[in-house]
C-alpha positions as CSV (number, residue, x, y, z in Angstrom):
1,X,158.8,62.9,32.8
2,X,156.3,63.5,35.7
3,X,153.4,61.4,36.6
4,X,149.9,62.7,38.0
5,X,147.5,60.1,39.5
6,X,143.8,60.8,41.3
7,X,142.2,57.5,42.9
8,X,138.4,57.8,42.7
9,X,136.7,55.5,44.9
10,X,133.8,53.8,42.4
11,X,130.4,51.9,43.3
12,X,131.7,49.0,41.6
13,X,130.4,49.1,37.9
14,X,131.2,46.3,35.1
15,X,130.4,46.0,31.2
16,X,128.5,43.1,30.9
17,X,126.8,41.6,27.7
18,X,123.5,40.7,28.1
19,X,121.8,39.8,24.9
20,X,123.8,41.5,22.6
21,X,123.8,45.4,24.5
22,X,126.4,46.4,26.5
23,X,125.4,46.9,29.9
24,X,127.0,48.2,33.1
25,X,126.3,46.0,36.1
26,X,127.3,46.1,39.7
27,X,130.1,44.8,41.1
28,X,131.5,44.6,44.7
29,X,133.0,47.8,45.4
30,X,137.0,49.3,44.4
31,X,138.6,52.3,43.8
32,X,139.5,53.5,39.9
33,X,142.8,54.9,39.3
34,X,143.4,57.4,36.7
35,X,147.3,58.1,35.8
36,X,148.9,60.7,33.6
37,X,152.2,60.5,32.5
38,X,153.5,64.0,30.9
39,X,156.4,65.9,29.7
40,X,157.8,68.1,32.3
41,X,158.6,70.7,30.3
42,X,155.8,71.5,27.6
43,X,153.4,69.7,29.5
44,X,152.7,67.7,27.1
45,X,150.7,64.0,27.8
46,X,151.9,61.1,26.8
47,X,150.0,58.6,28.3
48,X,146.9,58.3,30.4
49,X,146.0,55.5,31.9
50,X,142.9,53.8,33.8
51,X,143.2,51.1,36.3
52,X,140.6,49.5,38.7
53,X,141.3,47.8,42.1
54,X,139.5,45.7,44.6
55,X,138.5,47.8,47.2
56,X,138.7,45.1,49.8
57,X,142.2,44.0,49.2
58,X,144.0,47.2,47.5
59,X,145.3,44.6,45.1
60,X,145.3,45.9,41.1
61,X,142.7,44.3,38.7
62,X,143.6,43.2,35.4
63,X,141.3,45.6,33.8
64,X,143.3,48.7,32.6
65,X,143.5,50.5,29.9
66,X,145.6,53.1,28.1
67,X,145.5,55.7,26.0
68,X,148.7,57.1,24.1
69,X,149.7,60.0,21.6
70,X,146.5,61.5,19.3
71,X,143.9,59.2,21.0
72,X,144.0,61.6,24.3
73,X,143.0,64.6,22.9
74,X,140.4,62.3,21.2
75,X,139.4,60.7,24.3
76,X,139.0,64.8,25.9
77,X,136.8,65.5,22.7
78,X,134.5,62.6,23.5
79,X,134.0,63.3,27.4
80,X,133.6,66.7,26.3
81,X,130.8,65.9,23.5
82,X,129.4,63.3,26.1
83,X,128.8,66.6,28.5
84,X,126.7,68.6,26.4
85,X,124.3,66.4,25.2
86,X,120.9,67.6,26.5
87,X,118.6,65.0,27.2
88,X,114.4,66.5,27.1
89,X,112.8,64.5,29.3
């Protein structure tokens, strides 16, 4: 097994609630890291997983999140989708 990881350095954004939407809000600033975890030898995921940090400290937050077997080729499909979406403005 081999692991991949890219550490994105983010503005700080948060899902809030704020009367019953979903919102993203500011936060103080930190870094996102994103980690894939594959078979060496077909390539094949098996595991990718999101992590945030405090950017002041380095230290891990305890939001994460991980996505295993089918759902990453769903999660693709989605960012994909989410990418050709034309907005007429």
């Amino acid at each position: 097994m081999r692991i991949a990881s890219k550490v994105i350095d983010s503005e700080g954004l948060h899902y809030a609630t704020v009367k019953k939407e979903v919102v993203l809000r500011r936060t103080e600033s930190g870094r996102t890291e994103i980690v894939a975890k594959f078979m060496e030898d077909s390539r094949g995921l098996t595991v990718v997983t999101l992590q945030a940090f405090n950017g002041n400290t380095g230290n891990p937050q305890n939001t994460h999140f991980s996505f295993v077997g089918s759902e990453i080729p769903k999660l693709l499909t989605f960012f994909e989708n989410v990418a050709a979406v034309e907005f007429k403005g």
